[in-house]
C-alpha positions in Angstrom: 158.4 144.5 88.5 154.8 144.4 87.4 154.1 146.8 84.4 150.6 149.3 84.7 149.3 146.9 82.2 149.9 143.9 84.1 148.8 145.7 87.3 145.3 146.7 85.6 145.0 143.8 84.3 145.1 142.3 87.8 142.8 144.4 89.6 140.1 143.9 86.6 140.9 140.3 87.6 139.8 141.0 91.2 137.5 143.2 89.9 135.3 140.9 87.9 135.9 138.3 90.4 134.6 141.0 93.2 131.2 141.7 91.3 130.4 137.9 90.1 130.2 137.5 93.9 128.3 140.6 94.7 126.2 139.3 91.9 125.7 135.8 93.3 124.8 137.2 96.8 122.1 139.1 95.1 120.8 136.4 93.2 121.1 134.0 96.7 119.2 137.0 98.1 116.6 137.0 95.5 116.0 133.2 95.7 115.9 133.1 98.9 113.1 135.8 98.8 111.2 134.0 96.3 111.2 131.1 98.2 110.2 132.2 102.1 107.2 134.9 100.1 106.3 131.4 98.1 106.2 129.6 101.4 104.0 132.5 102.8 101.6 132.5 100.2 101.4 129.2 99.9 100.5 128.7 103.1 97.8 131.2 103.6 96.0 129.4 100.9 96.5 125.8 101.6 94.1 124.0 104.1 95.5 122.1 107.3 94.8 118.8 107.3 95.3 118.1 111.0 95.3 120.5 114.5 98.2 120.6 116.3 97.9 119.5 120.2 99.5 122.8 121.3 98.7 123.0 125.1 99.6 120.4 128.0 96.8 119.0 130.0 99.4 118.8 133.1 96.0 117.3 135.5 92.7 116.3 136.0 91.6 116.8 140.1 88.5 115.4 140.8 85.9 117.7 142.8 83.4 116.0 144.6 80.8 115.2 141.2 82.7 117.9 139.3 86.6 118.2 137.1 89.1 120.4 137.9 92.1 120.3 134.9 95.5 122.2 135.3 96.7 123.3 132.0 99.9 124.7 130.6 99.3 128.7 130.9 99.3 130.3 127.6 98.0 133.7 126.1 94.8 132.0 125.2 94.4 129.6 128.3 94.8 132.4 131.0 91.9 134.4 129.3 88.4 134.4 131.6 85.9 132.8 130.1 84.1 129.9 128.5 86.1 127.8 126.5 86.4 124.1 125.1 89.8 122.5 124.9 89.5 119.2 122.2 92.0 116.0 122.5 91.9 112.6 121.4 92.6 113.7 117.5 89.6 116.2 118.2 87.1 113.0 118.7 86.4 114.7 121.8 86.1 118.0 123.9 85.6 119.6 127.7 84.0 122.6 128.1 86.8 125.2 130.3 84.9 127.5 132.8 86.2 129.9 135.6 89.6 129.9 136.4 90.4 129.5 139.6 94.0 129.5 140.1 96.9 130.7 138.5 100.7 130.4 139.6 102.7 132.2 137.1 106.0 131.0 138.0 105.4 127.3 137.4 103.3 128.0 133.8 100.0 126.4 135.2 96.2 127.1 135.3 93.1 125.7 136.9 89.9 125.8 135.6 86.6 124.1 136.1 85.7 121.7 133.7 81.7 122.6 133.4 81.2 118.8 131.1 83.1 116.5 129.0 81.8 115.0 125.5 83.1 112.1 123.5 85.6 110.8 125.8 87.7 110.5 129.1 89.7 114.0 130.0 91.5 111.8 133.0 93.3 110.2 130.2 94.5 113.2 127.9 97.7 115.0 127.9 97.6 116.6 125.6 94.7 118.9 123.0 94.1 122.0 121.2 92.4 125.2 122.4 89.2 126.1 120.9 86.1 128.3 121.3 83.5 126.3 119.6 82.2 124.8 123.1 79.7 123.1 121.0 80.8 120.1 118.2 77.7 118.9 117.5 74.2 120.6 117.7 72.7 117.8 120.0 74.8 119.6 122.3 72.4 122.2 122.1 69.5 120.4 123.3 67.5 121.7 120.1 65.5 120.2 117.4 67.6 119.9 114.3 68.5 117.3 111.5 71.5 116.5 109.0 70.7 117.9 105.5 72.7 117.9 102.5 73.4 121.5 100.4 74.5 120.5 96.3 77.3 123.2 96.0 79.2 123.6 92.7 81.6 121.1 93.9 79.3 118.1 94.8 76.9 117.2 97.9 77.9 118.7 101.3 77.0 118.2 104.8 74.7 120.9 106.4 72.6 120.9 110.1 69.5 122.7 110.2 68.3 123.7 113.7 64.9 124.9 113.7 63.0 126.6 115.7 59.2 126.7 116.6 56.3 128.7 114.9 59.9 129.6 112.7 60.1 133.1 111.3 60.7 133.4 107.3 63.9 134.6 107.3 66.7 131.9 108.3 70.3 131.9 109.7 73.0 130.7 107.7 76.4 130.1 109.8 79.4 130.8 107.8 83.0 129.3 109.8 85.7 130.8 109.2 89.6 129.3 107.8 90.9 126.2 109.1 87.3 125.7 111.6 84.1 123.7 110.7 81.1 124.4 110.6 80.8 123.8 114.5 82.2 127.0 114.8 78.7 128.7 114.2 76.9 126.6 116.8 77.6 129.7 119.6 75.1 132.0 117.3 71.9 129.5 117.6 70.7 130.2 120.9 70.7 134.0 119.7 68.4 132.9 116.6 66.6 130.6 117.9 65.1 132.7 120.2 64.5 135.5 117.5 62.7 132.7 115.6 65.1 131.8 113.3 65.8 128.6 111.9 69.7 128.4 111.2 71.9 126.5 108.4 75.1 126.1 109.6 77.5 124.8 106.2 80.1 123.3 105.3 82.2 125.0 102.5 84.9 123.9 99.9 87.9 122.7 101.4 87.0 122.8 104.8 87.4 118.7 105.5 83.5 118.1 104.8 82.4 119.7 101.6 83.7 118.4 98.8 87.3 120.1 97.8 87.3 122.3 95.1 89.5 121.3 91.8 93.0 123.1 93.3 92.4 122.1 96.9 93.0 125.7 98.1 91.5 128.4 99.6 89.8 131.8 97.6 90.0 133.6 100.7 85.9 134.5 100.0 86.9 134.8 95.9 85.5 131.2 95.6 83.5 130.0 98.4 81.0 132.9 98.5 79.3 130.5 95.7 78.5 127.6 98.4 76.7 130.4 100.2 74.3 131.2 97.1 74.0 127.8 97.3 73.2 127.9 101.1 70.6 131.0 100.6 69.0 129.4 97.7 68.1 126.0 99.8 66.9 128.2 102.6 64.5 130.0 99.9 63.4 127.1 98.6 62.3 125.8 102.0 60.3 128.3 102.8 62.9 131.5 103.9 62.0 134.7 102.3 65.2 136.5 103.1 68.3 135.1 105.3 70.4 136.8 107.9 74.1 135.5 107.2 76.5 135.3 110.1 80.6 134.9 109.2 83.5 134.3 111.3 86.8 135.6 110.2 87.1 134.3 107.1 83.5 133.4 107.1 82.5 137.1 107.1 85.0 137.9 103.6 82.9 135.0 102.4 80.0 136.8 103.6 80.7 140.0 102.1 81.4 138.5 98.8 78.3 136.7 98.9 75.9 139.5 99.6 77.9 141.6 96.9 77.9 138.7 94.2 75.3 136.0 95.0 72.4 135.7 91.7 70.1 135.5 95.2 71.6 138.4 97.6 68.4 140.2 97.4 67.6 137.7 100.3 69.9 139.3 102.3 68.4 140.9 105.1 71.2 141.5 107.4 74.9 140.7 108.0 76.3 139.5 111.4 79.9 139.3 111.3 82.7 138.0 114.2 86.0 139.4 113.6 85.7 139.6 110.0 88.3 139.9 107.4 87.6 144.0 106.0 90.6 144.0 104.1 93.1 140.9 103.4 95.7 142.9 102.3 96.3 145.0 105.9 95.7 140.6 107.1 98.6 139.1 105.3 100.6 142.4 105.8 100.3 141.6 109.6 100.5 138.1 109.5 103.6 138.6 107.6 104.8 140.9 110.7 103.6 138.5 113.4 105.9 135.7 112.1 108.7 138.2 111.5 108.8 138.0 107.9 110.2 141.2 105.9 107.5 143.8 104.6 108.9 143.3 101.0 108.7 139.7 101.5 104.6 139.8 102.6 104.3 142.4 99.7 105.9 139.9 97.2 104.0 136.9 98.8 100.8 139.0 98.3 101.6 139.6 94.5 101.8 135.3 94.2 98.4 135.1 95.5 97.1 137.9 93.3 99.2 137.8 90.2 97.7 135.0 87.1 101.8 133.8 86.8 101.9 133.7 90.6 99.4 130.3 90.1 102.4 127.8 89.2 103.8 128.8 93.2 100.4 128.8 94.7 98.4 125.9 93.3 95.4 128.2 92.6 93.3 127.6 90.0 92.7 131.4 89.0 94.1 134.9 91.3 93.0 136.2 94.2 91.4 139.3 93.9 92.6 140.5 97.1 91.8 144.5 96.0 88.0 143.1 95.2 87.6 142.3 99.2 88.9 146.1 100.3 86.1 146.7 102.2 87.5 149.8 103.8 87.9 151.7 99.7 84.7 149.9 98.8 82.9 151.4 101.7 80.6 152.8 100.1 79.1 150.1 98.0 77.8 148.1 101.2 74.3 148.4 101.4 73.4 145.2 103.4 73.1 146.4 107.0 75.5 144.7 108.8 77.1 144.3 112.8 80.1 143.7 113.3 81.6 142.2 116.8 85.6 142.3 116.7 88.2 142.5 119.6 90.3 145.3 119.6 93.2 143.4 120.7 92.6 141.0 118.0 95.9 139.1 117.2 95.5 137.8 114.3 92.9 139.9 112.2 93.4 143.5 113.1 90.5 145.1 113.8 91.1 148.5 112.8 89.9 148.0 109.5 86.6 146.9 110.8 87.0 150.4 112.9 87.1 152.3 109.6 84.6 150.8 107.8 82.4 151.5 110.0 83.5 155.2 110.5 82.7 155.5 106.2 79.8 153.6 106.0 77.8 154.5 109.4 74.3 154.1 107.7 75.1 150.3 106.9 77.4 149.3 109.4 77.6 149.1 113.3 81.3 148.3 115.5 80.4 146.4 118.4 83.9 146.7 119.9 85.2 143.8 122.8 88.3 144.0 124.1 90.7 140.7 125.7 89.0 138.3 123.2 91.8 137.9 120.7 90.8 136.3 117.7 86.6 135.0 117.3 86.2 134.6 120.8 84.1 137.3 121.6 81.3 135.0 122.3 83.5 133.2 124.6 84.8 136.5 126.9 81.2 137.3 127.6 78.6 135.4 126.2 75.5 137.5 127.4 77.0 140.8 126.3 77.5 139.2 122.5 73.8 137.6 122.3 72.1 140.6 123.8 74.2 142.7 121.5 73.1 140.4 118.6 69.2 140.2 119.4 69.2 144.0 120.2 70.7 144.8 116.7 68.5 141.8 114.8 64.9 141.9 116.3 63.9 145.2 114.9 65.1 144.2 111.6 63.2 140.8 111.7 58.9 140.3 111.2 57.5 137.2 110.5 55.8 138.8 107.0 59.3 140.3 105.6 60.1 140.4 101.6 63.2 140.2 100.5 65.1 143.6 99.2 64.7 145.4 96.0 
């Protein structure tokens, strides 16, 4: 018969044995943490290399002179609209008009194919949705020219549309992550016909700027330099003060540009599509979109932001992510700005754009769209976002303006 001793000393066997697991299914749990929020951060800073081909060209009908194509029905395909869907490795594009049928049950939908540039749609099956309906500006059927901007990380490509008996204040398109800069080619026609001329970039990182050192994304912390780069070409071609325009991403870099640029006092206006306001209520969302734990996001978020968090993230220095709060810095915008954003935005929430506007009504106007999702405002209803646009701009436009004190 076991003694107490030998009793005690076999449950503080078990007992050990007990808490060296609990202890090794914490640690599991805290590597396996580390890992998924170092994925996550990773990933928001890392640029794609290639687009995935996510929607099924199912068929092309022919219409008398005209195209017909039958895609795979997805949350972005089944939209109304104006459209361009790109395929063969993105060396080509159709522009997507009206639908005009849908059949539900067998995950299909017509539309009219309004043209068709760089290649043969008959032949694709498969492409990527997109609403830059313009790649090039030739499509356009403006004057403009290829021009070269020297950012801090070497010679990059730039277009320059102009247009006639020009105003001196220019556009300067700013895309947004993981686009180019054909993504601003939707905003010309507006400028053009307020007399701007427009300078649409290309940015660090983006596939045709030079890549910065680590390869990675600032999230606007960085790149807001290759727009002072931008403005100051534009100045020294003749602009007097510029009117910068941002996508998503494009408008943080935007907003970091007209609150740090050496030349911001060339900033005449801000015109910003579904900006990012505040990247940490972004990530926190994104994080919840793919179903990653809160903890996890937060955790992620520290890598990005945190100097020891560099080794995981490849940066080259923090983010700043607290420095891009738009919504708590509120009050320190003093660059009149518009802001177009979908309220049913899926990917960059647009109630922070909501707010800033609500603290900072003297600087800041919500143009709110609705059923546009993510930068494809233009695209749902292309009249309503130019006349919105010219309304806003042409009062704060003359061909003699000076540049701000």
């Amino acid at each position: 018969m076991a003694t107490s001793v030998q009793r005690s000393n076999k449950w503080l066997k078990w007992g050990v044995l007990g808490a060296g697991a609990a202890g090794g299914a914490a640690i599991t749990v805290v590597m396996a943490t580390s890992a998924l929020a170092a994925f996550f951060a990773r990933k928001v800073v890392t640029p794609e290399k290639t687009r995935q081909n996510d929607v099924s060209i199912l068929a092309v009908i022919p219409d008398g002179p005209d195209l017909q194509v039958v895609l795979e029905a997805t949350a972005d395909t089944t939209i109304e609209g104006t459209y361009a869907i790109y395929f063969d490795g993105g060396r080509a594009h159709a522009v997507i008009g009206p639908i005009l049928s849908y059949v539900p049950r067998e995950g299909s939908i017509t539309r009219a194919v309004l043209s068709v540039h760089g290649g043969d749609l008959r032949t694709a099956t498969r492409g990527w949705w997109s609403g830059s309906v313009y790649a090039h500006p030739e499509e356009l059927g403006l004057d403009w020219a290829d021009v070269t901007l020297v950012l801090p990380d070497g010679e990059a490509p730039a277009w320059l549309v102009t247009a006639p008996d020009a105003l001196p204040t220019w556009a300067i398109m700013v895309h947004g992550r993981g686009a180019t800069r054909g993504e601003g080619l939707r905003a010309v026609p507006a400028a053009h016909r307020l007399g701007m001329n427009s300078l649409l970039i290309s940015y660090r990182n983006d596939g045709d700027a030079p890549a910065a050192a680590d390869g990675r994304y600032g999230l606007g912390v960085t790149e807001w330099a290759d727009v002072e780069a931008a403005i100051g070409y534009a100045v020294a071609n003749g602009a007097k003060n510029v009117v910068l325009f941002g996508f998503s991403m494009g408008g943080a870099i935007c907003l970091q540009a007209a609150d740090l640029a050496r030349n911001r006092r060339h900033v005449l206006a801000m015109v910003l599509d579904a900006p990012v306001i505040n990247w940490v209520n972004v990530l926190a969302h994104q994080a919840q979109m793919n179903r990653i734990p809160d903890y996890v996001g937060r955790y992620g978020q520290l890598m990005l932001s945190h100097p020891v968090g560099r080794r995981i993230t490849g940066l080259a220095a923090p983010v700043n992510l607290k420095s891009m709060d738009w919504v708590s810095r509120a009050v320190e915008l003093r660059t009149p700005t518009l802001i177009l954003h979908s309220i049913d935005d899926d990917f960059v929430p647009y109630e922070p754009t909501a707010e800033l506007a609500k603290r900072n009504p003297e600087m800041v106007t919500f143009e709110p769209f609705s059923k546009a999702r993510h930068t494809k405002e233009w695209n749902v209803d292309s009249v309503r976002w130019e006349n919105v646009v010219e309304t806003w701009l042409r009062p704060r436009l003359g061909r003699y303006g000076l540049p701000r004190d």
